[in-house]
Each structure stands twice: as C-alpha cells, then as structure tokens.
TORTOR-474882 format. One record per atom (N, C-alpha, C, O, CB): residue in one letter; atom name; x negated, y negated, z negated. Coordinates in nm, 2 decimals, always signed. Last residue first. Glycine has a CB too. Example, Ala and Ser with C-alpha at 12.3 -4.5 7.8 and 13.67 -1.06 7.14 Angstrom:
2
REC   rest   atom        x        y        z
REC      S      N    -1.28    +0.22    -0.71
REC      S     CA    -1.37    +0.11    -0.71
REC      S      C    -1.29    +0.00    -0.79
REC      S      O    -1.34    -0.11    -0.80
REC      S     CB    -1.41    +0.06    -0.57
REC      A      N    -1.32    +0.57    -0.78
REC      A     CA    -1.23    +0.45    -0.78
REC      A      C    -1.32    +0.33    -0.78
REC      A      O    -1.42    +0.33    -0.85
REC      A     CB    -1.13    +0.45    -0.90
***
This chain:
81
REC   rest   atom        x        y        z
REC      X      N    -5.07    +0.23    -0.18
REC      X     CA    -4.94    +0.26    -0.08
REC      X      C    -4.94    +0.13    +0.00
REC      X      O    -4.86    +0.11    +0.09
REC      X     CB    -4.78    +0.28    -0.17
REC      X      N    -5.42    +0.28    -0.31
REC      X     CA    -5.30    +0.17    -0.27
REC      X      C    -5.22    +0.21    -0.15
REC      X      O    -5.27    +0.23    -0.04
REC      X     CB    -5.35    +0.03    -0.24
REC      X      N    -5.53    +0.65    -0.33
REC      X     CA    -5.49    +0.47    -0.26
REC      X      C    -5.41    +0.42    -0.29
REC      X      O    -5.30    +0.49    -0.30
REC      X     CB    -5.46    +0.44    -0.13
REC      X      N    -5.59    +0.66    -0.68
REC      X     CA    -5.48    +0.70    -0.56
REC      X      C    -5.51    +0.60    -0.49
REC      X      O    -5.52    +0.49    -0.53
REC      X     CB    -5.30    +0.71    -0.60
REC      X      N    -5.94    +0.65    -0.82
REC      X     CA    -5.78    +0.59    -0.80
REC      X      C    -5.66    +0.65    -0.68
REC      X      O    -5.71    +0.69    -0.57
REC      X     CB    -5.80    +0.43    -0.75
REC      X      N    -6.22    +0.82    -0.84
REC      X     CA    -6.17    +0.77    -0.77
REC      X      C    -5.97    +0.76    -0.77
REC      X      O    -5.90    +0.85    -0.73
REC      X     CB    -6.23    +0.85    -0.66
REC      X      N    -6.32    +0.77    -1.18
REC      X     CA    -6.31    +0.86    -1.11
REC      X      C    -6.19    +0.75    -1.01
REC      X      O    -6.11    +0.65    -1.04
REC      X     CB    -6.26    +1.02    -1.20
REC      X      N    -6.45    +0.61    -1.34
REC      X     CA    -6.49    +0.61    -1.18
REC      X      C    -6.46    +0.71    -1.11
REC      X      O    -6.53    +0.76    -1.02
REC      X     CB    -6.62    +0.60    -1.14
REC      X      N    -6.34    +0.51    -1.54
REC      X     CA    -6.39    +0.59    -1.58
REC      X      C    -6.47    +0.64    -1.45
REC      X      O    -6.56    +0.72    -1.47
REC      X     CB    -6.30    +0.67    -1.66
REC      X      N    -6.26    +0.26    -1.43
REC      X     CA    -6.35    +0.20    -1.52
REC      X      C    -6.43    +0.38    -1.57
REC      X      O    -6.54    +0.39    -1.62
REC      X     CB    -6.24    +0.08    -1.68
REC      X      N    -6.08    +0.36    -1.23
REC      X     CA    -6.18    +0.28    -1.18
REC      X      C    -6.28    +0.29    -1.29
REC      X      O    -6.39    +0.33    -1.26
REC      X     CB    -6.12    +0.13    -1.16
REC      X      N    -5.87    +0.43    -1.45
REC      X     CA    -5.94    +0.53    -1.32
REC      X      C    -6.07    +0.46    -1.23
REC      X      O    -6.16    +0.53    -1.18
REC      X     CB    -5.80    +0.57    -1.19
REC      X      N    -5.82    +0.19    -1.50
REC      X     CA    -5.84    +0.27    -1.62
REC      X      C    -5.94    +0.41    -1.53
REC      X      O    -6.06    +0.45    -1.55
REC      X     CB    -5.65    +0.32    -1.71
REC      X      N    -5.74    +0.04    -1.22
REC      X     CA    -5.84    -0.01    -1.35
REC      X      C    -5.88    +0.11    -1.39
REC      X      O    -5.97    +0.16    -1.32
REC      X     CB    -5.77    -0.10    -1.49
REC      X      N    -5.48    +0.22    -1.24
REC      X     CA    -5.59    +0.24    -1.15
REC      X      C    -5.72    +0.19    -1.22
REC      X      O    -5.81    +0.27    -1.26
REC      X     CB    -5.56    +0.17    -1.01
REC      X      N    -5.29    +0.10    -1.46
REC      X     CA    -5.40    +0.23    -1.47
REC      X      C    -5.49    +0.30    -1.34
REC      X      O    -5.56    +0.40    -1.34
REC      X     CB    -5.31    +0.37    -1.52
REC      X      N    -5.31    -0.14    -1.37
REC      X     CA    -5.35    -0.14    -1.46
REC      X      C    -5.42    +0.05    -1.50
REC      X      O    -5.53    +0.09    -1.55
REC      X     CB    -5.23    -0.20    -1.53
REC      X      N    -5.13    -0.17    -1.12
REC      X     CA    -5.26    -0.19    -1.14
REC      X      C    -5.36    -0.18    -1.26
REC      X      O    -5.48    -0.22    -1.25
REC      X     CB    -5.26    -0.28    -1.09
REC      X      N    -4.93    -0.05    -1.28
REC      X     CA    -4.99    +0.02    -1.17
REC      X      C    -5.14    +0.00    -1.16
REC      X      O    -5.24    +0.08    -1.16
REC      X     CB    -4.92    -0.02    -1.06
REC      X      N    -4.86    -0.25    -1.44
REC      X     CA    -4.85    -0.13    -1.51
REC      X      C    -4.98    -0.06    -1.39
REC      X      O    -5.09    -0.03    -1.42
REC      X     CB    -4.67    -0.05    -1.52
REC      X      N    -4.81    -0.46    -1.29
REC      X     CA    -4.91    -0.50    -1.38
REC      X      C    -4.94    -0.38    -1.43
REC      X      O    -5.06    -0.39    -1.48
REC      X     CB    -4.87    -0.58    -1.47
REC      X      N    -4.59    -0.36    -1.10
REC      X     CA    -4.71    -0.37    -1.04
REC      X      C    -4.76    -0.37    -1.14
REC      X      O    -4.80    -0.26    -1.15
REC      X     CB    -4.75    -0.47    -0.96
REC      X      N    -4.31    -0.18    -1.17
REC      X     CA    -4.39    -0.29    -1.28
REC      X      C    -4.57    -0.26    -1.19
REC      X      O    -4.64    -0.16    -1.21
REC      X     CB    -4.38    -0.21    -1.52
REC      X      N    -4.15    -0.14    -0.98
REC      X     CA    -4.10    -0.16    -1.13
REC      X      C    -4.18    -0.26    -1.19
REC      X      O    -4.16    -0.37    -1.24
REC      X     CB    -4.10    -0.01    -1.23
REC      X      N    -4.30    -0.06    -0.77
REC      X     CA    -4.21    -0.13    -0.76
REC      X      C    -4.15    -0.18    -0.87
REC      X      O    -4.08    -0.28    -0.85
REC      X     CB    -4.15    -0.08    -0.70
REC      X      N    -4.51    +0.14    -0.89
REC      X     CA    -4.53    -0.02    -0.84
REC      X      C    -4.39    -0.13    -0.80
REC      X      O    -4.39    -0.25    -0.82
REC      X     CB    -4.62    -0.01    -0.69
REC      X      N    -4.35    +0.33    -0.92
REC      X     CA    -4.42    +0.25    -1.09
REC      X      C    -4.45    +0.10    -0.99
REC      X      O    -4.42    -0.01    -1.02
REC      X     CB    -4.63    +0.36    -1.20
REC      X      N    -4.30    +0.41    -0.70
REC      X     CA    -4.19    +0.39    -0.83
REC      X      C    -4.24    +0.29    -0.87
REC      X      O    -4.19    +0.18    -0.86
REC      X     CB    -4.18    +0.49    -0.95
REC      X      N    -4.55    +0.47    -0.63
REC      X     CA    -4.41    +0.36    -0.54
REC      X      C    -4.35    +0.30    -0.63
REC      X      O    -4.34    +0.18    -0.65
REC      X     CB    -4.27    +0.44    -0.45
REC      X      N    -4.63    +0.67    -0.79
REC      X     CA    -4.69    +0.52    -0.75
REC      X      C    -4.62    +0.40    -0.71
REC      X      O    -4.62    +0.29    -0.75
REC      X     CB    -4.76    +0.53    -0.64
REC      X      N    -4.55    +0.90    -0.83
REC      X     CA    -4.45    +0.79    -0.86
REC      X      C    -4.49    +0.66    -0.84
REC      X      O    -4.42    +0.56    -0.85
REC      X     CB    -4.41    +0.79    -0.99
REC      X      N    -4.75    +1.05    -0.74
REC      X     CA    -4.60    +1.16    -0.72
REC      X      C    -4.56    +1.02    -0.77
REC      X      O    -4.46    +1.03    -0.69
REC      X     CB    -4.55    +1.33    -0.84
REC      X      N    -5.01    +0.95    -0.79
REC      X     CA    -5.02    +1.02    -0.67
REC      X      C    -4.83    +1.04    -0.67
REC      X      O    -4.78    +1.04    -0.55
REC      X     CB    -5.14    +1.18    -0.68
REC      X      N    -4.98    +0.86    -1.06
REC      X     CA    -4.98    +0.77    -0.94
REC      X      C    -4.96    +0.85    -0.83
REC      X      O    -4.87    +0.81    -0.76
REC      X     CB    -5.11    +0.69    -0.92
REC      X      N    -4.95    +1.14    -1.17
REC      X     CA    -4.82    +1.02    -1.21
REC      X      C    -4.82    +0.94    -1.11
REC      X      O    -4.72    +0.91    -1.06
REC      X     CB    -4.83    +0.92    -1.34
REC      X      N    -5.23    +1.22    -1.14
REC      X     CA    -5.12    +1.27    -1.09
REC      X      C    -4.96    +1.21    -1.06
REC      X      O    -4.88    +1.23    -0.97
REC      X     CB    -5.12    +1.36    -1.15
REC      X      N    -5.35    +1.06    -1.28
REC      X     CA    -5.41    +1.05    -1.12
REC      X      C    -5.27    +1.08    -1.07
REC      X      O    -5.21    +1.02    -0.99
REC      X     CB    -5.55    +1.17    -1.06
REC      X      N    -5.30    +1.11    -1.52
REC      X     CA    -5.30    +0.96    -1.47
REC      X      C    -5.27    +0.97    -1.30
REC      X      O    -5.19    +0.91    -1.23
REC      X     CB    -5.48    +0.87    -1.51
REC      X      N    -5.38    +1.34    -1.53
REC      X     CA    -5.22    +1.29    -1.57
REC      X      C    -5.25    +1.21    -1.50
REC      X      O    -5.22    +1.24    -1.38
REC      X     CB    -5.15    +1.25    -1.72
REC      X      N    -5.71    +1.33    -1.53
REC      X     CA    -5.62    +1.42    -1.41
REC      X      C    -5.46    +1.38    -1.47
REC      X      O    -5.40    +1.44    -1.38
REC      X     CB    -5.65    +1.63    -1.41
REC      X      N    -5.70    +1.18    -1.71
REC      X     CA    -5.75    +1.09    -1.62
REC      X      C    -5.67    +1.19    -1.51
REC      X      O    -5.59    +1.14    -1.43
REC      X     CB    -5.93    +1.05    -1.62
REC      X      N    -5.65    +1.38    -2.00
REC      X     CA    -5.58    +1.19    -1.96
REC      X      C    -5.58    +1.18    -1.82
REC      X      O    -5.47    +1.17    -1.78
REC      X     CB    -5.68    +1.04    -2.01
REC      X      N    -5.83    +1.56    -1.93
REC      X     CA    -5.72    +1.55    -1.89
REC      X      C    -5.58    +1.45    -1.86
REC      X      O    -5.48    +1.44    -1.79
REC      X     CB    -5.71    +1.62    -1.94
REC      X      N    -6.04    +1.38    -2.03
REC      X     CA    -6.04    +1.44    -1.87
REC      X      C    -5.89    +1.48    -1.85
REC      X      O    -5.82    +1.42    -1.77
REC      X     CB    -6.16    +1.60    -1.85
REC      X      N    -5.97    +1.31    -2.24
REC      X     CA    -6.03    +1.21    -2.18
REC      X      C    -6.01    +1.27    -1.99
REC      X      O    -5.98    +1.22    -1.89
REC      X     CB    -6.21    +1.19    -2.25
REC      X      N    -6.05    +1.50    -2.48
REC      X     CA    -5.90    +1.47    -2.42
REC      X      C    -5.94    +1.38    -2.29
REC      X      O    -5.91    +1.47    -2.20
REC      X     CB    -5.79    +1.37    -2.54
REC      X      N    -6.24    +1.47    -2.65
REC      X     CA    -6.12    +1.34    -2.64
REC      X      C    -6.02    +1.36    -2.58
REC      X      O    -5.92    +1.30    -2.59
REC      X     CB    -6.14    +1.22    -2.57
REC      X      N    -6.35    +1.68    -2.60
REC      X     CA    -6.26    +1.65    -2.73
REC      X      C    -6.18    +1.54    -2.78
REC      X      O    -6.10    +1.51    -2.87
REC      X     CB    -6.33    +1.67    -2.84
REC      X      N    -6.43    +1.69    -2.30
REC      X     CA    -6.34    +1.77    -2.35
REC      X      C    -6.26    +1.70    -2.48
REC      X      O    -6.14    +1.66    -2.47
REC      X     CB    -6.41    +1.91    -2.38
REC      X      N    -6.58    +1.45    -2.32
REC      X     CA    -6.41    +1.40    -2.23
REC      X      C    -6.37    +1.54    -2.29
REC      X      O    -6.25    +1.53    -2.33
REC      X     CB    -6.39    +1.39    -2.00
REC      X      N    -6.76    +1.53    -2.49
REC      X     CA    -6.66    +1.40    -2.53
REC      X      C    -6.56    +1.38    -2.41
REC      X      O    -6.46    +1.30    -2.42
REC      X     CB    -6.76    +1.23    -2.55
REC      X      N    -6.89    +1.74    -2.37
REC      X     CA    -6.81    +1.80    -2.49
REC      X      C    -6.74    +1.64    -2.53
REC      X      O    -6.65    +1.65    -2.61
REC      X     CB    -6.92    +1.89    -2.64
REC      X      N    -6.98    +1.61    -2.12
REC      X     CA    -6.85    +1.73    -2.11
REC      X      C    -6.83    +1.71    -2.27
REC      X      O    -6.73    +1.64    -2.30
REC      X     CB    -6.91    +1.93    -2.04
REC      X      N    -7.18    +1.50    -2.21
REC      X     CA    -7.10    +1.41    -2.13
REC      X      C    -6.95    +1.48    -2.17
REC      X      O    -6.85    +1.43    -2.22
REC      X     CB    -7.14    +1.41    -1.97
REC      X      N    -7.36    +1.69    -2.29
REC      X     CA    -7.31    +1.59    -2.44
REC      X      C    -7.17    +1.51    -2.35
REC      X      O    -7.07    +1.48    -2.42
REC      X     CB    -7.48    +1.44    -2.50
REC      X      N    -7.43    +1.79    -2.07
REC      X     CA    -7.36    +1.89    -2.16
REC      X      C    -7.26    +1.79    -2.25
REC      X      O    -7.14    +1.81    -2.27
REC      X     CB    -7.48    +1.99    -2.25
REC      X      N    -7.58    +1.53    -1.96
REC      X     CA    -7.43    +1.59    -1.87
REC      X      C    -7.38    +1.70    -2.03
REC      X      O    -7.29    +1.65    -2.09
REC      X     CB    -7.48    +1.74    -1.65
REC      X      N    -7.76    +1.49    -2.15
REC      X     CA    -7.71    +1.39    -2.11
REC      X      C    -7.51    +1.45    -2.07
REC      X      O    -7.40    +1.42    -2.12
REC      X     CB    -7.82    +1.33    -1.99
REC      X      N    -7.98    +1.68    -2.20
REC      X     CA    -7.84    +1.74    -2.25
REC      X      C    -7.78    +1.61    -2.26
REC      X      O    -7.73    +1.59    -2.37
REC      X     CB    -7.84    +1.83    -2.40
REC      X      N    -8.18    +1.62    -2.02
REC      X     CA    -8.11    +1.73    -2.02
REC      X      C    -7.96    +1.73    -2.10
REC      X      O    -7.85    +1.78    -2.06
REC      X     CB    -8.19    +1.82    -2.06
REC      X      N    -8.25    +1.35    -2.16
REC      X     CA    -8.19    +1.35    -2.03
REC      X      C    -8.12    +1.47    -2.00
REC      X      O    -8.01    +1.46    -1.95
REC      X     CB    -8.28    +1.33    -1.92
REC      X      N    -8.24    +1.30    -2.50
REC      X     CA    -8.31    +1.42    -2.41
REC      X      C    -8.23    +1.41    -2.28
REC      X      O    -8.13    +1.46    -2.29
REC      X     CB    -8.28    +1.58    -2.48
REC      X      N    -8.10    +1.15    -2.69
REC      X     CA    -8.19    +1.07    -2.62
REC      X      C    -8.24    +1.21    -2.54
REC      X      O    -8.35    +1.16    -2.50
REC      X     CB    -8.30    +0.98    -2.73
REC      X      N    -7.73    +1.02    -2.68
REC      X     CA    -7.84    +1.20    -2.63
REC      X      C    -7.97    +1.14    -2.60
REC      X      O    -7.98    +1.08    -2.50
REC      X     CB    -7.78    +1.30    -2.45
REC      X      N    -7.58    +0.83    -2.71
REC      X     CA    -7.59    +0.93    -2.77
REC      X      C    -7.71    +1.00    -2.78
REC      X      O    -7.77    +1.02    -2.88
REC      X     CB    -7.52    +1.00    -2.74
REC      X      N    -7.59    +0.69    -2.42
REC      X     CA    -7.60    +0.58    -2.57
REC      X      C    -7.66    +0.71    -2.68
REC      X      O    -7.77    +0.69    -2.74
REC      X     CB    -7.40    +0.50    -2.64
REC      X      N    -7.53    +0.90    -2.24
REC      X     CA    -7.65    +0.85    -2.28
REC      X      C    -7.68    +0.74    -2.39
REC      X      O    -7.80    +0.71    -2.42
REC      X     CB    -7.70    +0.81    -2.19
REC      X      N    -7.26    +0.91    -2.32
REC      X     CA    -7.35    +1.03    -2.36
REC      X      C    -7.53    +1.01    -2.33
REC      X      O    -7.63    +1.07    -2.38
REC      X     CB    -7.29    +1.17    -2.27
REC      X      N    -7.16    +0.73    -2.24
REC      X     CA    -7.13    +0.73    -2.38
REC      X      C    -7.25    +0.82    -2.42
REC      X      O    -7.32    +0.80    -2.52
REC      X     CB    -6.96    +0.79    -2.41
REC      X      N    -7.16    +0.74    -1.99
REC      X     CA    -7.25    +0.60    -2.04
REC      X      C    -7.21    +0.64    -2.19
REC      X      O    -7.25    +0.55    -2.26
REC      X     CB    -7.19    +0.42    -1.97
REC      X      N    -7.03    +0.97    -1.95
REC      X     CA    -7.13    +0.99    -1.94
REC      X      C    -7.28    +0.86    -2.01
REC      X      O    -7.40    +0.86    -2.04
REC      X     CB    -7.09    +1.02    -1.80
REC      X      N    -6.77    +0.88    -2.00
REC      X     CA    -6.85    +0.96    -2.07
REC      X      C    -6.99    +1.03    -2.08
REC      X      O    -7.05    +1.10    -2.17
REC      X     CB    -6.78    +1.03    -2.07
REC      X      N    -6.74    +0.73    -1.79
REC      X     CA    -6.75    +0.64    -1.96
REC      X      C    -6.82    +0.79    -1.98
REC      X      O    -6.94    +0.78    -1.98
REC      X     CB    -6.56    +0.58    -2.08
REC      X      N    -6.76    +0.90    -1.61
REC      X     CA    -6.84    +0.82    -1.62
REC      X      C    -6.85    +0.76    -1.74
REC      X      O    -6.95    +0.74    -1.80
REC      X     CB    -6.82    +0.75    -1.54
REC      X      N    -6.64    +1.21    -1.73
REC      X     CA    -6.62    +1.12    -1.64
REC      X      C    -6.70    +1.00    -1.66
REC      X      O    -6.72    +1.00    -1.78
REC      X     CB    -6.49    +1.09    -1.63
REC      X      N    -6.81    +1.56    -1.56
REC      X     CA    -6.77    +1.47    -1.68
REC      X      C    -6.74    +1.30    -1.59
REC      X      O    -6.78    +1.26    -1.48
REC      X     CB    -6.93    +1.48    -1.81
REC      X      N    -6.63    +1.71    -1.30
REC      X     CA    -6.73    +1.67    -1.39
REC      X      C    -6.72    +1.54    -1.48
REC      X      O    -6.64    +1.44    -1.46
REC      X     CB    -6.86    +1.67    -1.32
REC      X      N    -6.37    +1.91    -1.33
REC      X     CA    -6.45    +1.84    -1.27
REC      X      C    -6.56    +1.79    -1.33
REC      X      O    -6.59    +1.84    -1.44
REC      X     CB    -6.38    +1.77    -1.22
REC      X      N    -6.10    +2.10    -1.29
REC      X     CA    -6.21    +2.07    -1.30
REC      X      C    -6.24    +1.95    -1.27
REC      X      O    -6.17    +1.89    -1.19
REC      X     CB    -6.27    +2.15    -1.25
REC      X      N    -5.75    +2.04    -1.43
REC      X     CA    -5.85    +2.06    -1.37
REC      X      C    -5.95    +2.06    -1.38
REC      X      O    -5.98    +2.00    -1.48
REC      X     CB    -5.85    +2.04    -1.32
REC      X      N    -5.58    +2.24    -1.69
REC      X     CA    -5.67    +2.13    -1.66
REC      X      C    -5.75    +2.15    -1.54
REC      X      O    -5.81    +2.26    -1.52
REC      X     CB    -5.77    +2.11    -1.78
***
C-alpha cells in the first residue's frame, strides 16, 4: 500500500464521527484503513495511470466515472490523455 493521508470522504466521515478536532485525522486513517478505501483509491489511480487510453477508448462513461470517484475522495485524478 502506498502512503498517504487519509482521504477526504474520510475525513468528512471522521468529523461527522469524532467530536475532539484532535482525533479528527487518527479517526480519518482507521476508516480508509478498515474500509479498505485507501488502497481502492491507489488501484484506481494506478489502472488509469497504465490503461487510461484503453479504458477511455472502450468505455469513456467508465473512465469518467472513476476519475469522479478520485475527485469525490480528492485525491488528485490521472490527467485527462
């Protein structure tokens, strides 16, 4: 897995959760860790980054669809080819 810091849903998740601002980021990390969520988002990134072309040429709606998904968690999308 790569690093990084928690991802934005998880972070708007973890202040719905956590009323102490400190343990906002800790609470952030343990829901993309046990979701899984972070490593979803590094797959995601990676599939676009190595088949983008592919996948856009096959099925744009797909493409643009998991950029969205990388958008909505904010972690930054592959450029558009």
């Amino acid at each position: 897995m790569i690093e990084h810091r928690p991802t934005e849903a998880a972070l708007r998740a973890a202040k719905q959760i956590e009323r102490d601002p400190s343990l906002v980021e800790p609470t952030a990390e343990i829901i993309d860790r046990e979701t899984g969520i972070g490593d979803l988002v590094d797959i995601l990134k990676q599939i676009l980054a190595e088949a983008g072309d592919l996948i856009e040429s096959r099925s744009p709606e797909l493409a643009m669809q998991a950029r969205a998904a990388l958008r909505h968690s904010a972690d930054p999308a592959p450029p558009e080819d």
